[in-house]
C-alpha positions as CSV (number, residue, x, y, z in Angstrom):
1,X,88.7,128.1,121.2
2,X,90.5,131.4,121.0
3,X,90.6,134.0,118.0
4,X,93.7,132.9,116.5
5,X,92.9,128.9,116.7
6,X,89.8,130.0,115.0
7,X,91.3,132.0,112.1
8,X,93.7,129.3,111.5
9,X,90.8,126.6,111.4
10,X,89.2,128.7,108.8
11,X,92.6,129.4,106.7
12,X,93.2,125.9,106.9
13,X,89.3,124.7,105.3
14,X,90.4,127.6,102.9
15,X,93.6,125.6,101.8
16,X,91.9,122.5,101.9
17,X,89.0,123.5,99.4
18,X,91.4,124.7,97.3
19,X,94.0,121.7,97.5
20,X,90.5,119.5,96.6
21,X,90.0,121.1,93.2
22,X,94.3,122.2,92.9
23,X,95.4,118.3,93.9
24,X,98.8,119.3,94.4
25,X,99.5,120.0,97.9
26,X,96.8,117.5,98.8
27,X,95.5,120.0,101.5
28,X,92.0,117.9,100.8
29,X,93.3,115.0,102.4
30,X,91.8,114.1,105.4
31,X,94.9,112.5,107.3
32,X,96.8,116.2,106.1
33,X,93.6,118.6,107.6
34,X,92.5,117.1,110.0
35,X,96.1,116.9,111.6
36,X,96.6,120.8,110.4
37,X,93.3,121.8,112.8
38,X,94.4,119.6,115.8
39,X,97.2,121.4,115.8
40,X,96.4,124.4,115.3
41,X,93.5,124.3,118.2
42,X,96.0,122.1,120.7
43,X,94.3,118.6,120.0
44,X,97.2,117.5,117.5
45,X,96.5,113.2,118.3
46,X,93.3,113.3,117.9
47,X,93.6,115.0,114.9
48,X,96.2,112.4,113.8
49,X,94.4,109.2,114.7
50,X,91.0,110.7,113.0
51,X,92.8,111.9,109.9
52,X,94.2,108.5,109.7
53,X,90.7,106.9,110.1
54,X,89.4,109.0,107.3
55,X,92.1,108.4,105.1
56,X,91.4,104.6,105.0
57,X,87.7,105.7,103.9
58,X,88.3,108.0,101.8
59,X,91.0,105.6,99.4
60,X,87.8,103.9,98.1
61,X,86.2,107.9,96.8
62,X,87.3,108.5,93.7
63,X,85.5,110.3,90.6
64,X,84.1,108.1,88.2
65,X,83.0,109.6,84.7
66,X,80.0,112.1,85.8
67,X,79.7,110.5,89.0
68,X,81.5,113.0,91.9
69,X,82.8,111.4,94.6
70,X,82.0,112.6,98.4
71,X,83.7,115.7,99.3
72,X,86.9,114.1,101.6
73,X,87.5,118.0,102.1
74,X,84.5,119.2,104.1
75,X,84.3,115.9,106.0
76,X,87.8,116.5,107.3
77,X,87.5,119.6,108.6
78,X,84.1,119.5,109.5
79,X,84.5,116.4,111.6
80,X,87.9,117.2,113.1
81,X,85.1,121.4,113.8
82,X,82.9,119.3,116.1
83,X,85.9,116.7,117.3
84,X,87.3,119.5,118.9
85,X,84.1,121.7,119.9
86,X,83.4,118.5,121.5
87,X,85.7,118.1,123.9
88,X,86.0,114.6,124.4
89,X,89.3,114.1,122.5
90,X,90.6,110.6,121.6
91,X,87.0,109.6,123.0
92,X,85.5,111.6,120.5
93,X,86.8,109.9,117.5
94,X,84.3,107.3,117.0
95,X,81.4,110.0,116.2
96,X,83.2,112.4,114.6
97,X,84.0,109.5,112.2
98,X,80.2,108.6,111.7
99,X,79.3,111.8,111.2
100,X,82.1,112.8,108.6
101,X,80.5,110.4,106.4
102,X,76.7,112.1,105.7
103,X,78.8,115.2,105.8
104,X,81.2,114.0,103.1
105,X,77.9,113.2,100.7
106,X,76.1,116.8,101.7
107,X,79.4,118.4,100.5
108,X,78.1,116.8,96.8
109,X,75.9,119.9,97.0
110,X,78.1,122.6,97.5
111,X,80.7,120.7,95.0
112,X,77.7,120.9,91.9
113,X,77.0,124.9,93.2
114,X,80.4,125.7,92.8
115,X,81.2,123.5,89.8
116,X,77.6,125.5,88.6
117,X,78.8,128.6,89.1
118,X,82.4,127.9,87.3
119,X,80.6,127.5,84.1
120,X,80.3,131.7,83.5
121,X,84.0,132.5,84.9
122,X,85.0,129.7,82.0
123,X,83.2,131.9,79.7
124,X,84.6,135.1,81.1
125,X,88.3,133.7,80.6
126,X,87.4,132.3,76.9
127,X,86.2,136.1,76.1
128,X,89.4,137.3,77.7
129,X,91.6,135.1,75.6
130,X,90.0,136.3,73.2
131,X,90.9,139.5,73.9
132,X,94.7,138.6,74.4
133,X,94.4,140.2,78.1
134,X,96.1,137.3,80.5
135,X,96.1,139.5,83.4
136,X,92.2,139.3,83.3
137,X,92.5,135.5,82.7
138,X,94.3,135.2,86.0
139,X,92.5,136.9,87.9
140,X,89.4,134.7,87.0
141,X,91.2,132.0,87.3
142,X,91.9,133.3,90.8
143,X,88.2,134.1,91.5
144,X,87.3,130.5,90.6
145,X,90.2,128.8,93.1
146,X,89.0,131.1,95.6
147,X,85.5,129.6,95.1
148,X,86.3,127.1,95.5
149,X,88.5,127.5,98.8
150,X,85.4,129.3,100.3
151,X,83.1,126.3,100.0
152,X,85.0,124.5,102.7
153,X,86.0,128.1,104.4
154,X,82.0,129.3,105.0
155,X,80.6,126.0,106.4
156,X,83.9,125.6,109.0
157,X,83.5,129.4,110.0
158,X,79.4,128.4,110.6
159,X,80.6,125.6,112.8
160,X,82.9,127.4,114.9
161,X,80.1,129.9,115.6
162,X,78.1,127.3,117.5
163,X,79.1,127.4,120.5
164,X,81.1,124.6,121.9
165,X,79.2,123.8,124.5
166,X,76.2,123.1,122.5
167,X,78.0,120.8,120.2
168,X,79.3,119.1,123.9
169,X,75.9,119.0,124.9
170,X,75.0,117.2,121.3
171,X,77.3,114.4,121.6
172,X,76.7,113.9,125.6
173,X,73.0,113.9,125.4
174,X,73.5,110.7,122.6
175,X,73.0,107.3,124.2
176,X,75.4,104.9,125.0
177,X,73.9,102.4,122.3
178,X,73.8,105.4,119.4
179,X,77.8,106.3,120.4
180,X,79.1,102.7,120.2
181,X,77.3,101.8,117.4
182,X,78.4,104.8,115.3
183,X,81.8,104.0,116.6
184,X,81.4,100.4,115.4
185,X,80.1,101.3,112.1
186,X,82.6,104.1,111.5
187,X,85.3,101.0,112.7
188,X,83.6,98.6,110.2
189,X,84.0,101.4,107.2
190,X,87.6,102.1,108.1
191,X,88.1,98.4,107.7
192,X,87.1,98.6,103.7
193,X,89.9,101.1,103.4
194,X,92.4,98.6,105.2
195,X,91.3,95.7,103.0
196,X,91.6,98.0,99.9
197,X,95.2,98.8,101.0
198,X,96.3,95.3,101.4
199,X,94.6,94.2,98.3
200,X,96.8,97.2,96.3
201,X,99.5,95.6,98.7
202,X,99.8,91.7,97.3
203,X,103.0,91.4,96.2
204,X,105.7,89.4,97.0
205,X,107.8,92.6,97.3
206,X,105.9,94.4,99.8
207,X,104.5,91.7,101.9
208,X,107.3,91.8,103.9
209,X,107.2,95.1,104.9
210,X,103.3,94.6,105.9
211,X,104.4,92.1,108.3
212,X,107.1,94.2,109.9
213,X,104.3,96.8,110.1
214,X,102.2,94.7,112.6
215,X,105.9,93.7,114.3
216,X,106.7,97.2,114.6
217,X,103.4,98.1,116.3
218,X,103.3,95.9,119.1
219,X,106.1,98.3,120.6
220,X,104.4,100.7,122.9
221,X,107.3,102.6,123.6
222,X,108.1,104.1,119.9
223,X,106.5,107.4,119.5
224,X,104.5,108.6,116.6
225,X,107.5,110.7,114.9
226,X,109.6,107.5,115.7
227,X,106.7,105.4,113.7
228,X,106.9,108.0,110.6
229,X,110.4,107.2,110.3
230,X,110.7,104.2,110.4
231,X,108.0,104.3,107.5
232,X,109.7,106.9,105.7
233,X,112.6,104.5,106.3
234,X,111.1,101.4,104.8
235,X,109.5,103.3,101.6
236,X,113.1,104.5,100.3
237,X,114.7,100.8,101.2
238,X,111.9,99.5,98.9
239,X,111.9,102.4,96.2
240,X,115.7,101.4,96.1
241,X,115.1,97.6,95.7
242,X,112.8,98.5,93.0
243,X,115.0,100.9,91.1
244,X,117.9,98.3,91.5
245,X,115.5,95.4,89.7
246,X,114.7,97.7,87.1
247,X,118.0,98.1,86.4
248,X,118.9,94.4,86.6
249,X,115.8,93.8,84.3
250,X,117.5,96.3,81.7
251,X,120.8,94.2,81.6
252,X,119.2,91.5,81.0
253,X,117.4,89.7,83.7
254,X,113.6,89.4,84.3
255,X,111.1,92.4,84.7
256,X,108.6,90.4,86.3
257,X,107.9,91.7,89.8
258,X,105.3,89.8,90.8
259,X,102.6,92.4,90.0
260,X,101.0,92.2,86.6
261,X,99.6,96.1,87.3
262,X,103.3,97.3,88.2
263,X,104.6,95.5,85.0
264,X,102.2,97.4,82.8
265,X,102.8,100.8,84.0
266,X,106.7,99.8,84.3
267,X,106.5,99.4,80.5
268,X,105.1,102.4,79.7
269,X,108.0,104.8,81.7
C-alpha cells in the first residue's frame, strides 16, 4: 500500500470516529467507510460488498439507556485494514466479516476511555462559559471531536504498520474448516440484519418494491451504479406516493397506511 493510500486510510478512520460521536455525515457507517478505504487503496468492490454486509449487522446496534452499543466505526475500518492487507479481495470478505464483530465489542473500550476522558474538557468548557470566553469553548469542543476522531485514527495507523504480508500470512495459515465457518457465521449474522429490514419493511406500501428488488437482481448485466439508481429511483416514486396520500388524507380521505408505527409519527408532523 503506498504513502498516500495510507494517509487517506488514516484521514478516513479520522472522519469516521468523528462522524460516530458528530452523526451527521454518517462517516461511522460501515457501508460509507468501508467503501471510502476500498477506494482509496484500489479495492473499491470489496469495499462495497463488505460495507454492505456490515451494514445489515450493524441496523440491530443501537444505544440503549447506559448500555453502548459496539463501535460500527472501528469495525469498518479495521475490517476493511486487514481486508485489504490481505490480499484476497472478494475472497476475503467472509473473515474480515467475522473478525469485524470481536473488533466492534473491543472498540467498547476505547469508546468508555474517550467518553472518560470527555468528562474534564466538559468541565473546562463550563468554567469557560463561565467566563464568557466562546473562543476557548470551541476550541475544547474541538479538542474533544478530535478525541474522538483519533480513537479510530491510532488503531487504523497500528494496522497499516503490520506489514501486509504478515496479515496474508494470518489469514492463509487459517484452515479451510476455520475460513468457511467464519464465513458461514458472519453469513448467518448478516441474515438478522436482512430479517430486521423486512420486518421494518411490512407494509402493504412497500412490499412491492421488495419484490421488484429480488426481480431486479436476477439481472447480471446491470452494474452497481445502474443498481443505485434504480434504488434512488424507487425511494422518490414512493416518497411521492406517500406525500400524495397524505395529502389525500388532509382532504378528506383515510390516513391509514397500513402501518400503525407510520400513522403515529405521521400525526405528530
Amino acid at each position: 500500500m503506498s504513502a498516500i493510500s495510507m494517509i487517506l486510510v488514516v484521514l478516513v478512520a479520522f472522519l469516521a470516529g468523528m462522524g460516530g460521536i458528530l452523526d451527521e455525515f454518517q462517516f461511522h457507517q460501515p457501508l460509507v467507510a468501508c467503501t471510502l478505504i476500498g477506494l482509496v487503496t484500489g479495492n473499491l468492490e470489496a469495499g462495497i460488498i463488505l460495507g454492505g454486509s456490515l451494514q445489515m449487522i450493524a441496523l440491530g446496534w443501537a444505544n440503549i439507556g447506559a448500555a453502548v452499543a459496539p463501535d460500527a466505526a472501528l469495525a469498518a475500518v479495521a475490517s476493511a485494514i486487514i481486508l485489504v492487507q490481505g490480499g484476497q479481495g472478494v475472497k476475503g470478505v467472509g473473515p474480515a466479516i467475522a473478525i469485524a464483530i470481536p473488533l466492534a465489542v473491543a472498540g467498547l473500550f476505547l469508546t468508555m476511555l474517550a467518553r472518560t476522558i470527555a468528562v474534564p474538557i466538559v468541565h473546562f468548557m463550563d468554567a469557560a462559559a463561565e467566563e464568557g470566553n466562546f473562543r476557548k469553548i470551541e476550541m475544547w469542543q474541538i479538542v474533544g471531536i478530535a478525541m474522538q476522531g483519533l480513537r479510530i485514527a491510532i488503531p487504523a495507523a497500528a494496522l497499516l504498520v503490520i506489514p501486509s504480508s504478515a496479515v496474508r500470512g494470518f489469514l492463509e495459515s487459517m484452515p479451510a474448516w476455520l475460513n468457511e465457518g467464519m464465513t458461514i457465521g458472519g453469513g448467518m449474522v448478516v441474515a438478522v440484519g436482512y430479517a430486521m429490514v423486512i420486518n421494518m419493511m411490512a407494509t402493504r406500501e412497500v412490499w412491492p418494491f421488495f419484490a421488484i428488488g429480488f426481480v431486479i437482481a436476477a439481472v447480471s448485466d446491470l452494474t452497481l451504479i445502474a443498481l443505485g439508481a434504480l434504488g434512488v429511483s424507487f425511494g422518490l416514486i414512493y416518497l411521492e406516493l406517500k406525500k400524495n396520500a397524505g395529502n389525500g388524507g388532509n382532504n378528506g380521505g383515510s390516513s391509514n397506511t397500513g402501518d400503525p408505527l407510520g400513522d403515529i409519527l405521521n400525526d405528530y408532523e
